[in-house]
ROZA-937484 format. One record per residue (C-alpha): residue number from 1; chain; z, x, y. Coordinates in Angstrom, 3 decimals, always signed. Last residue first. Example, Ala and Ser with C-alpha at 12.3 -4.5 7.8 and 13.67 -1.06 7.14 Angstrom:
2
     i   ch          z          x          y
     2    A     +7.140    +13.670     -1.060
     1    A     +7.800    +12.300     -4.500
//
This chain:
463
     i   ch          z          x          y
   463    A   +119.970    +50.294    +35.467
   462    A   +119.901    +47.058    +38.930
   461    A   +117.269    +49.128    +40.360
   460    A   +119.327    +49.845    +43.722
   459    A   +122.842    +50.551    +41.604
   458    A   +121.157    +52.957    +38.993
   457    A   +119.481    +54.950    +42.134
   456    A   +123.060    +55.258    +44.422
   455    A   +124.421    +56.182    +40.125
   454    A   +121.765    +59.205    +40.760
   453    A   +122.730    +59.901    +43.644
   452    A   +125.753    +60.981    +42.908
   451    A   +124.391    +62.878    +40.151
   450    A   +122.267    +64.955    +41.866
   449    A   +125.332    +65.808    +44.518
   448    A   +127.290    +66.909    +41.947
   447    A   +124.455    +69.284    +40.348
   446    A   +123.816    +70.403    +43.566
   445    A   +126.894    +71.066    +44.779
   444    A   +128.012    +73.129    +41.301
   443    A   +124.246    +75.091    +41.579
   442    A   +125.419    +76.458    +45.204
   441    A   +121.755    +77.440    +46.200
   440    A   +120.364    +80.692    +47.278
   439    A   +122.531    +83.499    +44.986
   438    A   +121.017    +82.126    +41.451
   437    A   +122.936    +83.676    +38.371
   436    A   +120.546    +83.567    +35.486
   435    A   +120.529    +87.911    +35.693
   434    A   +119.874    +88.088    +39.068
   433    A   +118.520    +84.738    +40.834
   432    A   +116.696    +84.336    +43.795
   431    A   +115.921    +88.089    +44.659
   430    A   +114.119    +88.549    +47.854
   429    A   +110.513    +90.532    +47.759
   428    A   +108.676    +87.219    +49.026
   427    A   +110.469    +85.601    +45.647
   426    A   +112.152    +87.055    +43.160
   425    A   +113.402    +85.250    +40.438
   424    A   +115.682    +86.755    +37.509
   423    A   +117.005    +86.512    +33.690
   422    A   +114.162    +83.497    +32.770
   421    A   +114.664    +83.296    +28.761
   420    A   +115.917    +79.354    +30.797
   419    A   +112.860    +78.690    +31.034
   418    A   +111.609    +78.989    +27.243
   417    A   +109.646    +81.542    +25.361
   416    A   +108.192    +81.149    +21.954
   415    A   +104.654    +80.377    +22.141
   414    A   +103.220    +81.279    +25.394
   413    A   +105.720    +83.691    +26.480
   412    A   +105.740    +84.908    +22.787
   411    A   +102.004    +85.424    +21.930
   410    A   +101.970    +87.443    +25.618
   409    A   +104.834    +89.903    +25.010
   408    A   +103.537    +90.712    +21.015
   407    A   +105.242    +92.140    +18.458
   406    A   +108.630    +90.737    +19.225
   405    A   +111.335    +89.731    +16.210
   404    A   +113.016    +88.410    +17.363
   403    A   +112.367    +86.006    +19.983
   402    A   +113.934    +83.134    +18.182
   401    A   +116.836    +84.781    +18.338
   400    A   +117.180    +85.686    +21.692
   399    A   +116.279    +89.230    +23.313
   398    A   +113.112    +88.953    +24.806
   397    A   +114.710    +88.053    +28.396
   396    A   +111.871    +87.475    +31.306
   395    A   +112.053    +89.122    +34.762
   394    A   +110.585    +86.755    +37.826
   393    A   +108.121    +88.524    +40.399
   392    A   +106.841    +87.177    +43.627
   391    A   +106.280    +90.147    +45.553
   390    A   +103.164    +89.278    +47.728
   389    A   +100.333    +91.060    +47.370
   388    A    +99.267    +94.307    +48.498
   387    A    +99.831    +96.276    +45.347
   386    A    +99.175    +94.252    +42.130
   385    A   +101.503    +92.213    +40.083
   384    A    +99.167    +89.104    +39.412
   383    A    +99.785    +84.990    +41.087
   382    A   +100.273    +85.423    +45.045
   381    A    +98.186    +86.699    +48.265
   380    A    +94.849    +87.013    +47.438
   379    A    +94.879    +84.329    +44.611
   378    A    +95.690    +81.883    +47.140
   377    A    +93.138    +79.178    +47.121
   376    A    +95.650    +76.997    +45.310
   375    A    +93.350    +76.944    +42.344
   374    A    +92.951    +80.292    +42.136
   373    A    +96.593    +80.905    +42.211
   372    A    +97.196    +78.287    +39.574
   371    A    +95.038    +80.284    +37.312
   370    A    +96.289    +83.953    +38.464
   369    A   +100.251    +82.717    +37.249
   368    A   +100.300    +79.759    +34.627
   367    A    +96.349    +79.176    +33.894
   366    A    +96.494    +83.221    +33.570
   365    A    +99.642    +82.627    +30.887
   364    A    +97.850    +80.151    +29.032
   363    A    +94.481    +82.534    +28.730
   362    A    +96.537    +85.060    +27.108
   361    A    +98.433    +82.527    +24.746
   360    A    +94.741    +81.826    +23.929
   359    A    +93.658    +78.210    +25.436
   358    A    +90.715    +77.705    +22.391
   357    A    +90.832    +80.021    +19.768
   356    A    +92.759    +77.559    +17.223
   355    A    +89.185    +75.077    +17.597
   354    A    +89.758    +71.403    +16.472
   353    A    +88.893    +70.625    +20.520
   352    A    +91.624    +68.076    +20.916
   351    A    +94.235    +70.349    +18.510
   350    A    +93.759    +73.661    +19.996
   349    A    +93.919    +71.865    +23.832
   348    A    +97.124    +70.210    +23.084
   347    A    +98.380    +73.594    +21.096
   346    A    +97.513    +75.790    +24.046
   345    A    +98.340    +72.817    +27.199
   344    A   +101.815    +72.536    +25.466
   343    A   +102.728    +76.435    +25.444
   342    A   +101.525    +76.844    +28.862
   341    A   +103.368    +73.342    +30.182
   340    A   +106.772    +74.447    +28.305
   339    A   +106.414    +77.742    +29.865
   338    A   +106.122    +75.985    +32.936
   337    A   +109.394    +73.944    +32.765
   336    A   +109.849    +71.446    +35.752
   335    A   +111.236    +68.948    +33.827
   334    A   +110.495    +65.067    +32.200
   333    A   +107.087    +65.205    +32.042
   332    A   +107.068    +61.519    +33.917
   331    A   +109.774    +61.382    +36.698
   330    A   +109.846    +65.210    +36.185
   329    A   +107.214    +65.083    +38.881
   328    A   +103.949    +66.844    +37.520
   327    A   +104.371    +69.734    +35.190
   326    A   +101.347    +71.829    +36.657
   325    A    +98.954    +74.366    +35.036
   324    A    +95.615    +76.117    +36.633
   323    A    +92.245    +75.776    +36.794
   322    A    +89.381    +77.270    +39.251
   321    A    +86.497    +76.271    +37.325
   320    A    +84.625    +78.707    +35.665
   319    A    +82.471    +76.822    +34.153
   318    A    +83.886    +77.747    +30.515
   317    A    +87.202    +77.165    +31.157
   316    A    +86.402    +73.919    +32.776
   315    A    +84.739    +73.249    +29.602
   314    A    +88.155    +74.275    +27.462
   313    A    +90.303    +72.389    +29.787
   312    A    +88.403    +69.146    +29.129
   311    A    +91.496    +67.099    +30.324
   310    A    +93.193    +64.597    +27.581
   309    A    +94.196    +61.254    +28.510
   308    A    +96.335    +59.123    +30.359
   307    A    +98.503    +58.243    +27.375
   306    A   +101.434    +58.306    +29.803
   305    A   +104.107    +61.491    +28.046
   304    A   +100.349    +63.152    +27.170
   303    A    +99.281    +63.335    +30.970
   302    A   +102.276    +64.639    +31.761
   301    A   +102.529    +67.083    +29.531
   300    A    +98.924    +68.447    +29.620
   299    A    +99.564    +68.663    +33.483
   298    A    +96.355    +70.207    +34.300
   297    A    +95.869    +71.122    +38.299
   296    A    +91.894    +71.905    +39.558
   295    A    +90.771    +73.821    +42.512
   294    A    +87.666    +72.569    +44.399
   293    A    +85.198    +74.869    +45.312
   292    A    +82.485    +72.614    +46.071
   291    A    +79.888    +73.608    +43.321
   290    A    +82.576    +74.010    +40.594
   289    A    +84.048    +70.487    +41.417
   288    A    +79.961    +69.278    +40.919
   287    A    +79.517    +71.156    +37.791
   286    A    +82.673    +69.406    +36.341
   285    A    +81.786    +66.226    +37.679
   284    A    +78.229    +66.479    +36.136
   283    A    +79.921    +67.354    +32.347
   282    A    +81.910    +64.401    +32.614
   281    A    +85.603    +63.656    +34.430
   280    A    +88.353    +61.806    +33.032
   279    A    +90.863    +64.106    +32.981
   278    A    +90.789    +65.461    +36.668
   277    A    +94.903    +65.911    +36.480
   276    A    +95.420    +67.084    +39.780
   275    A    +93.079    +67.720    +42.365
   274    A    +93.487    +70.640    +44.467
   273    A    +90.872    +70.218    +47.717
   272    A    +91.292    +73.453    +49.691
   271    A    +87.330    +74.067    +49.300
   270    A    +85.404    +70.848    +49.281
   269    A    +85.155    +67.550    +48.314
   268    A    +85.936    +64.452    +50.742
   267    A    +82.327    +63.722    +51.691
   266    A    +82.924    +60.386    +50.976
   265    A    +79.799    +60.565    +48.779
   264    A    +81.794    +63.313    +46.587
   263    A    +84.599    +61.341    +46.591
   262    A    +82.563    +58.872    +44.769
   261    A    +81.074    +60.828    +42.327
   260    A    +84.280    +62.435    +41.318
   259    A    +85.966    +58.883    +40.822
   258    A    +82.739    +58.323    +38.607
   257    A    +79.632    +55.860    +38.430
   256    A    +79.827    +55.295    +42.245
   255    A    +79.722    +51.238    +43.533
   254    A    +83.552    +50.744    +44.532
   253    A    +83.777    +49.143    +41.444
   252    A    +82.517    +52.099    +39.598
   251    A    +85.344    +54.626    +41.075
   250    A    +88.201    +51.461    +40.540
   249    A    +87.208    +51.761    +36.814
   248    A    +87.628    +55.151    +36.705
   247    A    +91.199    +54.990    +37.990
   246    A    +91.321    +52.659    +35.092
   245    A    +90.444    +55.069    +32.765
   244    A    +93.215    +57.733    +34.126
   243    A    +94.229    +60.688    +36.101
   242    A    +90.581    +61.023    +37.804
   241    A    +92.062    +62.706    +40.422
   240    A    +95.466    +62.409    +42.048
   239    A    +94.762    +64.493    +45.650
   238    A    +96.106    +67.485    +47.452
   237    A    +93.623    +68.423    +50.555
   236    A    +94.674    +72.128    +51.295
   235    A    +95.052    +73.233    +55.253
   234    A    +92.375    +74.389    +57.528
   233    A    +93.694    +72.630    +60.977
   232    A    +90.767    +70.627    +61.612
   231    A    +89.609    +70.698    +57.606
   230    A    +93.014    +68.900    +56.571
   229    A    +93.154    +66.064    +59.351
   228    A    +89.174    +65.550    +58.216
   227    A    +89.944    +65.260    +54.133
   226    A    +93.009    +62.849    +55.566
   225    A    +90.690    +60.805    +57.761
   224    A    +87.805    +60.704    +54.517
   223    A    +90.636    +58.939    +52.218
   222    A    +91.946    +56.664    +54.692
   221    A    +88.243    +55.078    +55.505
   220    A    +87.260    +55.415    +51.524
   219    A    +90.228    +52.894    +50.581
   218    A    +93.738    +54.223    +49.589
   217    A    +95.694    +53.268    +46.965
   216    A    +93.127    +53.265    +44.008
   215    A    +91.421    +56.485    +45.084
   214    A    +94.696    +58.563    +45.038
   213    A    +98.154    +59.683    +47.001
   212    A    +96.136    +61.119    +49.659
   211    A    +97.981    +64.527    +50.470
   210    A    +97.688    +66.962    +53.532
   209    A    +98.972    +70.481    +52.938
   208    A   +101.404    +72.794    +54.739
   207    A   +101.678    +75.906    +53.231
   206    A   +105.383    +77.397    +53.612
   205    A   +106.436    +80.569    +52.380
   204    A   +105.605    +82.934    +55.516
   203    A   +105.324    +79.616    +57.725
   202    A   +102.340    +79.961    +60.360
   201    A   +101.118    +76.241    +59.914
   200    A   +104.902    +75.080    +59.549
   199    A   +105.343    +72.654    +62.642
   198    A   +101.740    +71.759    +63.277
   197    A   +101.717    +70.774    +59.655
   196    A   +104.097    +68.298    +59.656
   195    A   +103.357    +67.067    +62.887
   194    A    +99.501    +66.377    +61.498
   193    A   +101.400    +64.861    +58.315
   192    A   +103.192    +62.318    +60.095
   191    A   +100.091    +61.177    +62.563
   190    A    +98.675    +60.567    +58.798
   189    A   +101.245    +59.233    +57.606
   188    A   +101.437    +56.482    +61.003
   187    A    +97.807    +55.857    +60.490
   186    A    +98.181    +55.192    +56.580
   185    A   +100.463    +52.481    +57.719
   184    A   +104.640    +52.126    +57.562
   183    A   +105.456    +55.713    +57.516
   182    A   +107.914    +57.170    +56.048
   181    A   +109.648    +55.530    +53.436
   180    A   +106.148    +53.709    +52.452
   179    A   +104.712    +50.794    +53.697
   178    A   +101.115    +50.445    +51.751
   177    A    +97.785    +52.641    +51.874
   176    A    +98.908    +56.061    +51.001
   175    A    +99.371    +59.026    +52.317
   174    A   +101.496    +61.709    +50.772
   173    A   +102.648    +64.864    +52.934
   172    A   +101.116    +67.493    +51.026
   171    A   +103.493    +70.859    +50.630
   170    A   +102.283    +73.790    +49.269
   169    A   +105.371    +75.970    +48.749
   168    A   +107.069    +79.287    +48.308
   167    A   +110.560    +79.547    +47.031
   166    A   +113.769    +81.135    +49.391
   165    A   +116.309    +78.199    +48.347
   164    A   +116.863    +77.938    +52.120
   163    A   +112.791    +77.953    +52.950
   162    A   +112.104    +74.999    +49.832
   161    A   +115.090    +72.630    +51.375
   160    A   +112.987    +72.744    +54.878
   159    A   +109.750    +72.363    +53.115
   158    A   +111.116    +69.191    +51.462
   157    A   +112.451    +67.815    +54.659
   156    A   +109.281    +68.244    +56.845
   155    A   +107.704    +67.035    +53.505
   154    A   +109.240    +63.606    +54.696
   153    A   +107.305    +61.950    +51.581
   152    A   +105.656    +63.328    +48.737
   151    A   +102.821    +65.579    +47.010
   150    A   +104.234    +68.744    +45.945
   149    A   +102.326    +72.143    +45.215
   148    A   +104.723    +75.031    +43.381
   147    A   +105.135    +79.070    +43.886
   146    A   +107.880    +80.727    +42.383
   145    A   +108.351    +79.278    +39.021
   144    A   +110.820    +81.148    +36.976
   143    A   +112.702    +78.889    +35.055
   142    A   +116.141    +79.059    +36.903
   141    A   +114.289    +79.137    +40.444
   140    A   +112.259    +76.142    +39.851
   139    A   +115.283    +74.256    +38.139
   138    A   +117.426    +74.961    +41.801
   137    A   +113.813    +74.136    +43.540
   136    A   +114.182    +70.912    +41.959
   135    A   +117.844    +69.993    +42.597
   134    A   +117.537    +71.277    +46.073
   133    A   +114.408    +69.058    +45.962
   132    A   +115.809    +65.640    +44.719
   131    A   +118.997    +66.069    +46.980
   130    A   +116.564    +66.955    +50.841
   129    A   +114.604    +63.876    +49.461
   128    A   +117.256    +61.360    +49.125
   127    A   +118.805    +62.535    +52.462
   126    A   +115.442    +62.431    +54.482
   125    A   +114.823    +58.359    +52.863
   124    A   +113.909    +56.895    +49.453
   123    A   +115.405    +54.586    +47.566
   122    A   +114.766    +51.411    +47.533
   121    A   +110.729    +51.235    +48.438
   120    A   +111.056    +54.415    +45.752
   119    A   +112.171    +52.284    +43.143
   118    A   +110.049    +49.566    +43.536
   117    A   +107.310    +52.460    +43.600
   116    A   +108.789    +54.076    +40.509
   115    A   +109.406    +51.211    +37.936
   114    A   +107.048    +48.258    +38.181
   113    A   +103.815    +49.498    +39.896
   112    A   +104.425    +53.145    +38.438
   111    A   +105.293    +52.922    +35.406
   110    A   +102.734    +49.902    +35.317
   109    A   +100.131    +52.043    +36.148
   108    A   +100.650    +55.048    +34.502
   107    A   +101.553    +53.459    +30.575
   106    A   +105.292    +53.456    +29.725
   105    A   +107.351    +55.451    +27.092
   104    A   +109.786    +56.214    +29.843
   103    A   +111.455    +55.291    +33.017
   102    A   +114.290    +56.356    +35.262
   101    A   +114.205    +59.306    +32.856
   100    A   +114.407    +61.928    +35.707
    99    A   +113.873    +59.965    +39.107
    98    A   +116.090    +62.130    +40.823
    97    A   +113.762    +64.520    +39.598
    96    A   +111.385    +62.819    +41.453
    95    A   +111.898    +65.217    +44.461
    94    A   +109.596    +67.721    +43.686
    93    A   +106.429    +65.638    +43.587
    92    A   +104.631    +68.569    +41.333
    91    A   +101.145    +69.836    +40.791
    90    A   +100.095    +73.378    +40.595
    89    A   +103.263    +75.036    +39.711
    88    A   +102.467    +79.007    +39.514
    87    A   +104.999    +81.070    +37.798
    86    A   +106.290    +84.627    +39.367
    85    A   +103.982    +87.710    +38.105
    84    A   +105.865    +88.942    +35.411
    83    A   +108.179    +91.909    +33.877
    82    A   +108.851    +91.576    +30.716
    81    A   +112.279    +92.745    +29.449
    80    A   +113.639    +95.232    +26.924
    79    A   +114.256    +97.733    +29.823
    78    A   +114.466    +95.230    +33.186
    77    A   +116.648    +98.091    +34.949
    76    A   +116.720    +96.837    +38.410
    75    A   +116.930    +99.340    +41.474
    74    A   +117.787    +98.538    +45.102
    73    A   +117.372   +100.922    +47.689
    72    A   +114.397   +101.935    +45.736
    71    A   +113.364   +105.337    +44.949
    70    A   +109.443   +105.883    +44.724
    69    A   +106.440   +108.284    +44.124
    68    A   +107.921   +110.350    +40.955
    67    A   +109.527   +107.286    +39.699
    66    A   +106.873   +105.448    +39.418
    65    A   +105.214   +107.558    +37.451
    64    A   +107.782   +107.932    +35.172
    63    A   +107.589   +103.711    +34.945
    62    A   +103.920   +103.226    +34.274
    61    A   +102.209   +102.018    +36.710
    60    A   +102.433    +99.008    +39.415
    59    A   +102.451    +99.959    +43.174
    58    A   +103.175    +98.609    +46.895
    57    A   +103.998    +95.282    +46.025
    56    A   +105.160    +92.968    +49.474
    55    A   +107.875    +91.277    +51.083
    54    A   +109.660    +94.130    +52.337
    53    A   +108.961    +97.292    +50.005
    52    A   +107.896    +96.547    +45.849
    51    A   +107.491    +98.962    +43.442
    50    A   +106.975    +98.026    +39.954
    49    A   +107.540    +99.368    +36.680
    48    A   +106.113    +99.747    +33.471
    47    A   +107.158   +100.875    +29.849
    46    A   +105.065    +99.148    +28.723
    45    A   +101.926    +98.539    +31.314
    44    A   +100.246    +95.214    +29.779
    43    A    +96.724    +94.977    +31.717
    42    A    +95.333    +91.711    +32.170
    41    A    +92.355    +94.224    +33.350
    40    A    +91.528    +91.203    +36.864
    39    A    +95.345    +91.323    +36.769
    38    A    +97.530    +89.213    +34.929
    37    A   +100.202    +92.447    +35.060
    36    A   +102.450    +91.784    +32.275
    35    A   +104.862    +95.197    +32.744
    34    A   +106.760    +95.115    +29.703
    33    A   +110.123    +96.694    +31.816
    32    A   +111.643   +100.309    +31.999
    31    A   +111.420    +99.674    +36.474
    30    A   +111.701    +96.769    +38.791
    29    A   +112.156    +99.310    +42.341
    28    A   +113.166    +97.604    +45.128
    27    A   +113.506    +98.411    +49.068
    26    A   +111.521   +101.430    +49.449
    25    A   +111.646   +105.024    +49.745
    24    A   +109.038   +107.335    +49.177
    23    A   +109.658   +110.158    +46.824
    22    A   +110.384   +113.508    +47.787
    21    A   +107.469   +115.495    +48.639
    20    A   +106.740   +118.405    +46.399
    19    A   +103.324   +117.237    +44.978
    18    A   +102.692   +117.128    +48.544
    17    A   +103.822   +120.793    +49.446
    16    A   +102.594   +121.650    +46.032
    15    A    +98.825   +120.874    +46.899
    14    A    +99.207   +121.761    +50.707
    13    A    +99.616   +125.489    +48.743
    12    A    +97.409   +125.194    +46.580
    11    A    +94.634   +124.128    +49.362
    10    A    +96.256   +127.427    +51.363
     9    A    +95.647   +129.933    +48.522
     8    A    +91.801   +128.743    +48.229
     7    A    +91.438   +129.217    +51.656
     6    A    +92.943   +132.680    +51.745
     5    A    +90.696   +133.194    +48.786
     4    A    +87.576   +131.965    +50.436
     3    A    +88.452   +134.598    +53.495
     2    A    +88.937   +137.215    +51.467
     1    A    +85.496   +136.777    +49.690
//
C-alpha cells in the first residue's frame, strides 16, 4: 500500500513539474484573433491564436491556451482580426499586369491573336518580366495571396522576383508552338523548362512546373513531350483547358468529341496536371479529371470579362474534384484580387445554377485556401492553419465600414471583404507586410518602374 502511494505521490509530482514548465519558445505567436482554420472541422477558434517556429505551425487553439505552451520572440496582437490560412492563386501569368487594360471588352481569341500575342512578340524579354512580377507579387502580398501558379516565359526570372518578395510559387514555363521571347521552337521551351526546373527542383518556395500554353497552339507531339518532361522529374503539368467553344472545336477536329477526351488519348492526364478554366467540359470529362487526379483552376472573373463561359463548379463540387480559384493574368480579370474571385465565383455560380445554396461563403473560402491547395497537389504542406504545415498566414481587418457590423467572419470574407482589408502576409513563417506596410519590395520603385514600362508597351503597340 506504501509503495502504491509513493507511486501515486511521484506521478503528481512529474504532473506539476510539467504543468510547471515554462512555456516553449518560438519565433511568432498570432494571438486574440478569429482564428479561420479551413481545416478538415473548418473550425472558427475566436479568440484563437497560432504558434508558428521557423517556417512552420506548431499549434492552433484558443489563445489562453496558447499562451500557457508558448512565448514568441515576436508577438502580433490580431484582436478584432481574422486570422487566415494565406490565399491560394491557382491560375495566374504574373507578369501581364503590365498588360493591365491593354485590351478589353474582347472575345479570347481575338484578344489574344490581335492584342496580347502581337504585344508580347514586342515586348517581352528578362527585364519585362522581372517589372510585371515585382509588380504582381507586390499586389499578391497587399491582398493576401501567398501561394500562386503562373504560366509564362523566362520563369527562371519570375521565380527569381517571387524568392526576393518572399511568396511561394508554381511556376510553368509556357510552351507553345510559335517563336516566342524565349525560345524560338517548342524544342528549344522545352530544353528551357528542363533547365528551369533542374535549377529550382529543391526550392523551399519555388515549384517548378512545365506549361503547354493549350490544345490549339500546340499539336499532340508537343503536348505529350511536356506531360513526359513533367513526369521524369515529378513536377505539375499547367495547361489552358477547355477555356472556350472553339477550343472545343479544335478537340473534335482533331478526331476526339472533347478537349478532355483528347488529352486523355494523348495520355497527357494525370496527377500534377492543373488545368485552368475546364468550362466546357460534360458530365464524362468531369468523371474522367476525377479518375486521373487532375486539379482544376476556376477563374469565374476571367472567364466572365471574355464570354468564355461558365464552369460547372457546383458538379465538380459534387465529384469531388480537386477545385480551387484563380484570377488569371490581370491582362483579362483585371487584378490579382482573390476575395474578389471568392465573392464572384458565389454569386456567378448562385445565379447559373438558380440555387442561393450553391458556392456557400464557406465553400468560397475552401476553393480560396484548402481548394487551391488540393488542386496544386499541396494540401500537405500549404492552404489550413494546422501544426506541421507551412506558415503561410495573412491577418484580415474587420473594422471598415462596410464591415460593420460583423456577425459572421466567413459571410464577410466572402461577401464583404476586399484585398486591401489585408493588414499582414506571412509567408514560410516571414512577415511580408505588417499592418499594409510591405518590408520585401520598395512599392515607390515598383510602381515607377511599372509605369515606365508601361508607356515602353504604349509606344510598341502604337496605344
Amino acid at each position: 500500500m506504501r509503495g502504491s502511494l509513493v507511486a501515486a505521490a511521484a506521478v503528481l509530482a512529474a504532473g506539476v513539474v510539467v504543468s510547471g514548465q515554462a512555456p516553449r519558445q518560438v519565433s511568432m505567436v498570432i494571438t486574440n484573433g478569429i482564428v479561420v482554420t479551413a481545416d478538415a472541422g473548418s473550425r472558427v477558434i475566436s479568440p484563437g491564436a497560432v504558434a508558428i517556429d521557423g517556417a512552420d505551425i506548431v499549434a492552433v487553439d484558443g489563445a489562453d491556451a496558447i499562451r500557457r505552451q508558448f512565448r514568441g520572440r515576436e508577438t502580433i496582437d490580431a484582436g478584432g482580426q481574422v486570422v487566415m490560412p494565406g490565399l491560394v492563386n491557382t491560375h495566374t501569368h504574373a507578369p501581364m499586369v503590365l498588360f493591365r487594360g491593354l485590351a478589353d471588352d474582347l472575345a479570347l481569341e481575338e484578344w489574344l491573336t490581335k492584342y496580347v500575342f502581337p504585344a508580347e512578340a514586342k515586348t517581352v524579354s528578362p527585364e519585362f518580366v522581372r517589372a510585371g512580377t515585382r509588380l504582381a507579387a507586390l499586389e499578391m502580398i497587399e491582398s493576401g495571396t501567398t501561394t500562386f501558379a503562373d504560366m509564362y516565359y523566362f520563369e527562371e526570372e519570375i521565380a527569381k522576383e517571387t524568392k526576393a518578395a518572399g511568396l511561394r510559387g508554381v511556376l510553368g514555363e509556357t510552351i507553345i508552338q510559335f517563336p516566342v521571347a524565349d525560345a524560338k521552337t517548342p524544342a528549344e521551351g522545352l530544353a528551357h523548362a528542363e533547365s528551369f526546373i533542374t535549377a529550382f527542383r529543391n526550392d523551399p518556395l519555388i515549384t517548378p512546373a512545365v506549361a503547354p500554353h493549350a490544345i490549339y497552339t500546340n499539336d499532340g507531339a508537343t503536348l505529350k513531350a511536356a506531360r513526359a518532361l513533367s513526369v521524369k522529374y515529378g513536377v505539375p503539368t499547367l495547361i489552358h483547358m477547355a477555356e472556350t467553344q472553339s477550343e472545343a472545336m479544335t478537340a473534335r477536329e482533331r478526331g476526339s468529341p472533347t478537349v478532355v477526351t483528347y488529352l486523355d488519348a494523348l495520355g497527357f492526364l494525370g496527377p500534377g496536371v492543373v488545368a485552368a478554366h475546364a468550362v466546357w467540359v460534360n458530365d464524362s470529362d468531369m468523371a474522367l479529371l476525377k479518375a486521373r487526379g487532375v486539379g482544376v483552376s476556376h477563374n469565374p472573373e476571367s472567364n466572365m470579362k471574355l464570354a468564355s463561359g461558365i464552369a460547372p463548379v457546383k458538379a465538380y463540387l459534387a465529384s469531388n474534384v480537386a477545385i480551387g480559384l484563380g484570377t488569371d493574368g490581370a491582362a483579362s480579370n483585371n487584378d490579382l484580387d482573390m476575395f474578389e474571385s471568392m465573392r464572384t465565383a458565389s454569386f456567378l455560380q448562385k445565379v447559373a445554377t438558380s440555387d442561393p445554396t450553391v458556392v456557400s461563403a464557406k465553400t468560397a473560402v475552401q476553393m480560396a485556401t484548402i481548394g487551391g491547395a488540393r488542386a496544386l497537389g499541396m494540401e500537405k504542406q500549404i492552404g489550413s492553419l494546422e501544426p506541421g504545415k507551412r506558415a503561410d498566414v495573412i491577418i484580415v481587418a474587420m473594422s471598415a465600414t462596410r464591415q460593420t457590423p460583423m456577425y459572421d467572419p466567413i459571410s464577410h470574407l466572402v461577401y464583404v471583404t476586399r484585398g486591401d482589408d489585408v493588414q499582414t502576409t506571412i509567408v514560410n513563417g516571414k512577415v511580408l507586410m505588417r499592418n499594409r506596410k510591405v518590408l520585401t519590395l520598395d512599392r515607390a520603385a515598383v510602381l515607377r518602374e511599372a509605369k515606365t514600362w508601361a508607356a515602353k508597351v504604349s509606344a510598341a503597340v502604337g496605344r
